[in-house]
Structure formats: structure tokens, C-alpha cells
C-alpha positions in Angstrom: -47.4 9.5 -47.9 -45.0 6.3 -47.2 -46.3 4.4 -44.1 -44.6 1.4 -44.6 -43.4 2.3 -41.1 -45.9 4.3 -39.5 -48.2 1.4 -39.7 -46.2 -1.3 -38.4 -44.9 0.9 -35.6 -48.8 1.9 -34.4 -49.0 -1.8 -34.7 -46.4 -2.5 -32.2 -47.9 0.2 -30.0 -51.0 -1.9 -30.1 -49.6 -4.9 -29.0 -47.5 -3.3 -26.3 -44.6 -5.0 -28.0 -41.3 -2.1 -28.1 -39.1 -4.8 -30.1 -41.5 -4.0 -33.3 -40.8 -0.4 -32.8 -37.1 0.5 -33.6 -37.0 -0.1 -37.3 -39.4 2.6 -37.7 -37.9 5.6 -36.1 -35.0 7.5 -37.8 -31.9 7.4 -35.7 -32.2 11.1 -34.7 -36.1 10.9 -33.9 -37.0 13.7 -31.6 -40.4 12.7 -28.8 -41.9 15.7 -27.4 -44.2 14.4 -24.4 -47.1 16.0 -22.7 -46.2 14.6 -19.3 -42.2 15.5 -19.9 -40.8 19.0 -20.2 -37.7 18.4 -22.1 -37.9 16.1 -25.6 -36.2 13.0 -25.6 -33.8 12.8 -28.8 -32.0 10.2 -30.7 -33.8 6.6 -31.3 -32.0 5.2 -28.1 -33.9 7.6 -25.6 -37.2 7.8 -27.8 -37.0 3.8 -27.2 -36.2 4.2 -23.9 -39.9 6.0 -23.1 -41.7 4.1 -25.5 -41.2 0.9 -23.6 -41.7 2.2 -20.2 -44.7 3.8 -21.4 -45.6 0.4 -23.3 -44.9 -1.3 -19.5 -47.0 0.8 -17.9 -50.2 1.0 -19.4 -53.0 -1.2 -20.6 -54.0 -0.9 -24.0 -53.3 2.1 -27.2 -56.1 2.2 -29.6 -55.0 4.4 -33.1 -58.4 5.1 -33.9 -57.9 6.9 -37.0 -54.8 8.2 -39.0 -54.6 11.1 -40.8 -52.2 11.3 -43.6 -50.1 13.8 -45.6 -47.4 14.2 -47.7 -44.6 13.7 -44.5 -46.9 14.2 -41.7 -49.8 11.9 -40.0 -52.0 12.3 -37.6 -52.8 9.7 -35.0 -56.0 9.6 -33.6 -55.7 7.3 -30.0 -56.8 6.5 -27.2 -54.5 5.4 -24.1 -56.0 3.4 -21.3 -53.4 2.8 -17.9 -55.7 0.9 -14.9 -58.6 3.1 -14.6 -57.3 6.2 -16.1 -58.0 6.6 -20.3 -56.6 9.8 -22.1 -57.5 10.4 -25.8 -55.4 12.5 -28.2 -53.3 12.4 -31.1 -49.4 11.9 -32.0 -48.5 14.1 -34.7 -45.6 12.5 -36.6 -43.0 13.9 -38.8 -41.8 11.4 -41.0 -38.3 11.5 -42.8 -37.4 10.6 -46.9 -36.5 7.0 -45.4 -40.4 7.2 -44.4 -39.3 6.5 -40.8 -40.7 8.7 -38.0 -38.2 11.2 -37.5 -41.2 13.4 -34.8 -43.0 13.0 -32.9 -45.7 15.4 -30.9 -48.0 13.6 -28.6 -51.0 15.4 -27.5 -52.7 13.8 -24.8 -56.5 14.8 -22.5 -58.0 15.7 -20.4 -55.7 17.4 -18.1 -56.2 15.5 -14.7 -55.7 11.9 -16.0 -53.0 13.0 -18.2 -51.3 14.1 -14.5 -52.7 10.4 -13.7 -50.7 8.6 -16.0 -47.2 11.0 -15.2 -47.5 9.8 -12.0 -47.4 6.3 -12.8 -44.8 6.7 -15.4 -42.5 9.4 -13.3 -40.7 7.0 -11.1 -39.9 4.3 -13.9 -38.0 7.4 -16.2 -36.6 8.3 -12.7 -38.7 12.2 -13.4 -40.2 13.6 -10.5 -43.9 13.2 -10.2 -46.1 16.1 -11.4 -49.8 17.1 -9.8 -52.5 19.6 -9.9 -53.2 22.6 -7.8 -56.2 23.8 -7.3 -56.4 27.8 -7.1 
């Protein structure tokens, strides 16, 4: 698998620094979010989330990666005040061996709700909660 990208992006995500991140996704990179309904396409928009999200929280852990042929797994963890999901970023990743996908998988439920709320009003979304039925 080429990760000449995918490690210096998770890299960037570490340090919470979204300059380092825009040389590794393909121009027509597609984010599907577990806290968004709709994905947000093209590099300018993925960006766009990436540093909010990158404003917003306190520290990404990739804890593990797991690699394939054009596909990795990210194993992370996501901590934002005193809320922490864990989960994994699946990510598609084009000839270039820039990440053209990404799937993020975030849990537990509740804190993922958590973290939407924090993030909601700086995307300009509306914020999302949980019912209990």
C-alpha cells in the first residue's frame, strides 16, 4: 500500500495542525461523517471540516493502522473536553496514494451526539440529540 500520505496526514491530525493536511487528499476526496448526514465532497469542503473539527477538539490518537492494497484502516481515538469517542476512518486511497475516502466511524452513540453538538454551530448544521423512548 503507498502511505506516503496517509501517514503524514494522521500526523497532522495529531498535531491539530490542518495546514499539513491538504497535500494528502485527492482533489475530489469524498468525507462521509457520523455526526453529518450528507458527505462533504471535493478537497475544499473535506478541509473545511477537518479544521473545524481539528479547532474543536483536544487531542486524535491513530492507534493502529491497518493497511491494504488501496485501503487503511485507522484505529483512533478522539478526545473533545470531557467527551472521548473511539473508532476508525476507513480510507480509500487513489493511484496518486492520496486519500481520495474517507468513512469515519465514530462510539459510543451518546458522546458521538456530544461532540455534534460542539461542532454543529461552527459548520452552521443544526445540533443533533438523543431521545429517549
Amino acid at each position: 500500500m503507498m502511505m506516503e500520505h496517509v501517514s503524514p496526514f494522521l500526523d497532522g491530525m495529531r498535531t491539530r495542525n490542518p495546514d499539513a493536511l491538504s497535500e494528502h487528499l485527492a482533489e475530489h476526496v469524498v468525507l462521509e461523517s457520523p455526526i453529518f448526514t450528507e458527505p462533504f465532497i471535493g478537497k475544499e469542503a473535506a478541509l473545511g471540516v477537518l479544521k473545524v473539527l481539528l479547532s474543536a477538539i483536544d487531542e486524535f490518537e491513530a492507534m493502529e493502522i491497518i493497511a491494504g492494497e488501496n485501503r487503511a484502516a485507522i484505529m483512533l481515538r478522539i478526545r473533545a473536553g470531557g467527551v472521548e469517542v473511539t473508532g476508525a476512518d476507513d480510507l480509500t486511497i487513489d493511484r496518486d496514494g492520496r486519500i481520495a475516502k474517507m468513512s469515519i466511524q465514530w462510539r459510543p452513540l451518546e458522546k458521538i451526539v456530544a461532540i455534534q453538538q460542539r461542532l454543529a454551530p461552527l459548520i452552521g448544521a443544526p445540533k443533533l440529540g438523543l431521545v429517549e423512548i
